[in-house]
N, C-alpha and C positions, 0 to 999 in steps of 0.2 A: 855818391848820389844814390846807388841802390842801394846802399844799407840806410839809407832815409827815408826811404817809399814805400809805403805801404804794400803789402805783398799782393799777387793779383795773379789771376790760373791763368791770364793769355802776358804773362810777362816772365821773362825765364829768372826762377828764383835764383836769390844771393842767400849764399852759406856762412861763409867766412874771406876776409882777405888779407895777410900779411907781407910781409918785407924780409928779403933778404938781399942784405949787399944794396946793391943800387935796382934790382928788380922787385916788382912791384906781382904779388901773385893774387889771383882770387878764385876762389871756388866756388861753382854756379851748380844751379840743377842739372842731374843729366836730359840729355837729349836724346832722339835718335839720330838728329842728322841738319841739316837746313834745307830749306824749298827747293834751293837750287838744284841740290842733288838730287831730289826728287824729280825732280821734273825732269834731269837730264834721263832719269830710271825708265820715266815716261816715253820720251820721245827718242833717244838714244837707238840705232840703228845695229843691228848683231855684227855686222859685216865690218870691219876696220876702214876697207876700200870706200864703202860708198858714202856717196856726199850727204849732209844732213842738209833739208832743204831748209830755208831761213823762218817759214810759216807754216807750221803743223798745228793747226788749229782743232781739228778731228780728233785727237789722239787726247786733247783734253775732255773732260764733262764738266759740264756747266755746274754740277753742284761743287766740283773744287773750287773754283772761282769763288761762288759764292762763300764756301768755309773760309778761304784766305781772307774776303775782305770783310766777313763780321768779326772772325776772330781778332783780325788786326785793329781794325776801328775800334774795338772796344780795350784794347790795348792802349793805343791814340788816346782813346775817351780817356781813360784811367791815369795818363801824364800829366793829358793837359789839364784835368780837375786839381793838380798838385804842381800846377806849373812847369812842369818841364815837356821841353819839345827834343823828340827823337833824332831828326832832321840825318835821322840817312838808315830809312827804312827802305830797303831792297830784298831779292829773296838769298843774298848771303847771309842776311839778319835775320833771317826768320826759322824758327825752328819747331821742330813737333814733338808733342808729346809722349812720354813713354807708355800710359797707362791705357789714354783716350784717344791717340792723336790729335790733340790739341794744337793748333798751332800758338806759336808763344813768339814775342818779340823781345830778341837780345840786343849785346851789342851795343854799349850806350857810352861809346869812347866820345860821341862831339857831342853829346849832347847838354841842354843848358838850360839850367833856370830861368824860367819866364817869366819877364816882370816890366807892366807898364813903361814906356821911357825908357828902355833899353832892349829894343827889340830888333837893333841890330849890330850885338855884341856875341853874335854866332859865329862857328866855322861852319864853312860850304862844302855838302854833303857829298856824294859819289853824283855826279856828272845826269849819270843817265836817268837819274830818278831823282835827281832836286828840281825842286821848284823855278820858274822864270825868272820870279823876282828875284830869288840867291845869285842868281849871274850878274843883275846890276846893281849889287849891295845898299839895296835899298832896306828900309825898314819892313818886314816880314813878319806875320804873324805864323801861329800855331797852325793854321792850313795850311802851311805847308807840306805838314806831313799827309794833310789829306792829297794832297798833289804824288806823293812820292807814293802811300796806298794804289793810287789808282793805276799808276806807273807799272807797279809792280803784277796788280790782276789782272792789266791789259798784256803784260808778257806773258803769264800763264795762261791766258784765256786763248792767246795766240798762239801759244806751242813755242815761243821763241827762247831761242839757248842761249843767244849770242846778241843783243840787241846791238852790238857795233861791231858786228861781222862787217868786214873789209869789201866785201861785195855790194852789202844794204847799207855802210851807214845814213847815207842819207834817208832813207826812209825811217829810221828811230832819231832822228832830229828833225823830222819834219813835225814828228809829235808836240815838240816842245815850241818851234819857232815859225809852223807853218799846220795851225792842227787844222784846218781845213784840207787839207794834201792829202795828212795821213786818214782822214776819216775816206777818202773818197779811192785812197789806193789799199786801201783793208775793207772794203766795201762787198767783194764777194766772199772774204773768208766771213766776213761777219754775219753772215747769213745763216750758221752753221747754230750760232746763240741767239736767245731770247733777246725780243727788242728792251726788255725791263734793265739786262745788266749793260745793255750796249748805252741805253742813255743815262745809266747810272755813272760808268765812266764816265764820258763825253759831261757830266759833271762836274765830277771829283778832277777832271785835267782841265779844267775852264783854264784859260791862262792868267785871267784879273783872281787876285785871292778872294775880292768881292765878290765876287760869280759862282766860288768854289763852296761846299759845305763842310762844315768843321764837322768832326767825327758825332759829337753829339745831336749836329741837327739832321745827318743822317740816317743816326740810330735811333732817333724820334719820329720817322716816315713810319705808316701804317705797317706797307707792305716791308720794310726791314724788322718792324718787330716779329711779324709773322712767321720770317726767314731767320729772326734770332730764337724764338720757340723750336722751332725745325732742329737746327742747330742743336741746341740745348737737349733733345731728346735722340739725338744721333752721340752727341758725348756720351751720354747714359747707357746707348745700349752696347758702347764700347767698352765706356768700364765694366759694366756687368759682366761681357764674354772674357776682358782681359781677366778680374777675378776668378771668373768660374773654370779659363784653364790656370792661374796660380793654382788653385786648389786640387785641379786634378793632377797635375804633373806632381804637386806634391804627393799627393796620394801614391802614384804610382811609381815614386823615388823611396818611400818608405816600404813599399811592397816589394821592391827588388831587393833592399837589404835584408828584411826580416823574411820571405818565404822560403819556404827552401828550394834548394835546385832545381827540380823536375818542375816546377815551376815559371819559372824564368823565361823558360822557351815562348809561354804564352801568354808575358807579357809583352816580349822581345817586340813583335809586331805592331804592340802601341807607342812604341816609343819614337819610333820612326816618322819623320816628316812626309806630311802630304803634300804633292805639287801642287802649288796657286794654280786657280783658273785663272786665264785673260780677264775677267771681269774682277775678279781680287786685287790683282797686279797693279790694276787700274785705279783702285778704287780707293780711301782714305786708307794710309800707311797701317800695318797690321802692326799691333803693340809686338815687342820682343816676348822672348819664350823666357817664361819661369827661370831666377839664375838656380844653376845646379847646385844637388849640395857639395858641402869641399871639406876639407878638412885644413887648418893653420898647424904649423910645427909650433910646438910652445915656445922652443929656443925665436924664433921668429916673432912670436905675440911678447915676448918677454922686452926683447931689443925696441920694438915698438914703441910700448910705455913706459922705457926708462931714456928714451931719447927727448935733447930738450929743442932740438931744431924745432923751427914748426912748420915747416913741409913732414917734419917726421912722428909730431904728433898725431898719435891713433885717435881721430875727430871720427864717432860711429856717425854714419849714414841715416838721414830719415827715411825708413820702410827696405833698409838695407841689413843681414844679419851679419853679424861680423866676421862669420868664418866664410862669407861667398864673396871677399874682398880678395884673397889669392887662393892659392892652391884647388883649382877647380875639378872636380871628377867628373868626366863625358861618362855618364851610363851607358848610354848607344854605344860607345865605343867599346866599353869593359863586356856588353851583352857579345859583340863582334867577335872578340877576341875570345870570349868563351867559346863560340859557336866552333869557332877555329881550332882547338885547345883540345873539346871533345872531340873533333872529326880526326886529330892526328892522335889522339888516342892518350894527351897529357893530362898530369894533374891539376884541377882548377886554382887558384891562388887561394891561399888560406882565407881570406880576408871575407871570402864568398862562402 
């Protein structure tokens, strides 16, 4: 099904996918990680001992909320214009981007071509974030993934890690079977967000799908194009920063090999990671650092391309160079050990 879909920046791409034996393998874009884990990064307490309370509402900011559910919805928007319905969009399906923090929507093992008169020849998604009508296998439309969005930015928006923690279940089924309950017993965290995303949910979880808005009539309200502009110029200034450190890391990977010695000492200081402020930590996922450069053994690059498996054919990487696939050289590390090397008074490694 993804190798039939047209490609899309809030959808995690498809590479290639073969067969071996009876397993079925595919290769996707990378990622950094899924929602999930993020959030746990978020609200995740230092202490082993102490309890995670079930609502940490605080510890989110309402512009995350918002990036979850433009990016998704327009994920959404992009299926259902090609037919296909997601139907088990959660935040273990959700993932971000490397470049921008994008989030992207994976993950498309039930998912089904949508086609008049057969609309309900679906499987039923993960529990906590399908839809009402998926419980009484009725006929369902494509809102329902707008059901299963909203699912998912009323858990982040709430801090919640666990939505059927054993203590609360019923409070995350009151959602689904009893939404007057839950509005009225999340009624003081909800004070914390904008009354704009509070009745954007209380939307998107309407229980009748007629009640509900499909991704497009969402993304066609005033104030969400507003919020997809916003959006849109928050990507941009990510790429921009991710490029402009590829560029200088590289720089200053070429300047450790070619300067000479006496040198090294001052670049040693730039090389070094800065601690994240609290407001970083917080704040949309920070792209990964520059891969290092490396170097491949030939006897290694050779065994590559004369293998016929195809887990072991050497398939190069989009915007990956082919020698940062193994053999990785930690600079910081090599600067360490020099620093070390001088101090006991040994010879530096030739290579340097």
């Amino acid at each position: 099904m993804l190798e039939c879909l047209p490609s899309h920046p809030n959808i995690v791409g498809f590479k290639r996918a073969w067969q071996e034996g009876q397993k079925l393998f595919i290769q996707t874009e990378l990622c950094q990680g899924d929602l999930a884990k993020f959030l746990k990064n978020l609200i995740q307490t230092s202490s082993i001992n102490e309890e995670i309370p079930y609502l940490q509402p605080d510890l989110i900011p309402e512009d995350l909320c918002w990036s979850v559910m433009i990016d998704i919805m327009q994920a959404a928007r992009h299926l259902h214009r090609h037919k296909i319905v997601h139907l088990d969009i959660k935040p273990e399906n959700v993932f971000t981007g490397i470049e921008d923090g994008r989030f992207k929507l994976g993950d498309f093992g039930i998912a089904f071509n949508f086609v008049d008169g057969n609309k309900n020849k679906a499987v039923e998604g993960d529990g906590r974030y399908a839809a009402p009508e998926t419980f009484n296998l009725t006929s369902y439309t494509p809102k329902a993934d707008s059901y299963s969005i909203g699912a998912t930015v009323l858990q982040i928006a709430m801090g919640i890690l666990h939505p059927r923690h054993a203590r609360y279940q019923d409070t995350w089924a009151d959602l689904k079977f009893r939404p007057e309950d839950w509005r009225k017993n999340f009624a003081e965290e909800m004070r914390g967000k904008s009354d704009e995303l509070w009745e954007t949910l209380r939307w998107l979880l309407a229980s009748k799908p007629q009640e509900r808005p499909s991704p497009e009539e969402l993304l066609e309200t005033r104030e969400m194009q507003l919020r997809v502009l916003e959006r849109e110029k928050q990507l941009a200034r990510n790429r921009f920063k991710y490029r402009m450190n590829t560029v200088f890391n590289n720089v200053l990977q070429l300047l450790a090999i070619l300067c000479p010695r006496h040198l090294l000492s001052k670049l040693r200081p730039l090389m070094r990671k800065r601690p994240l402020t609290p407001s970083q930590r917080s704040s949309m996922p920070q792209p990964p650092a520059t891969p290092t450069l490396s170097f491949m053994d030939n006897r290694y690059r050779e065994s590559l391309r004369s293998s016929s498996t195809p887990s072991r054919v050497h398939t190069p990487l989009i915007g990956v160079d082919e020698e940062s696939l193994t053999g990785r050289v930690n600079l910081t590390e090599r600067f360490t050990d020099m620093e070390e090397s001088e101090d006991a008074g040994e010879q530096l490694p030739e290579d340097f």
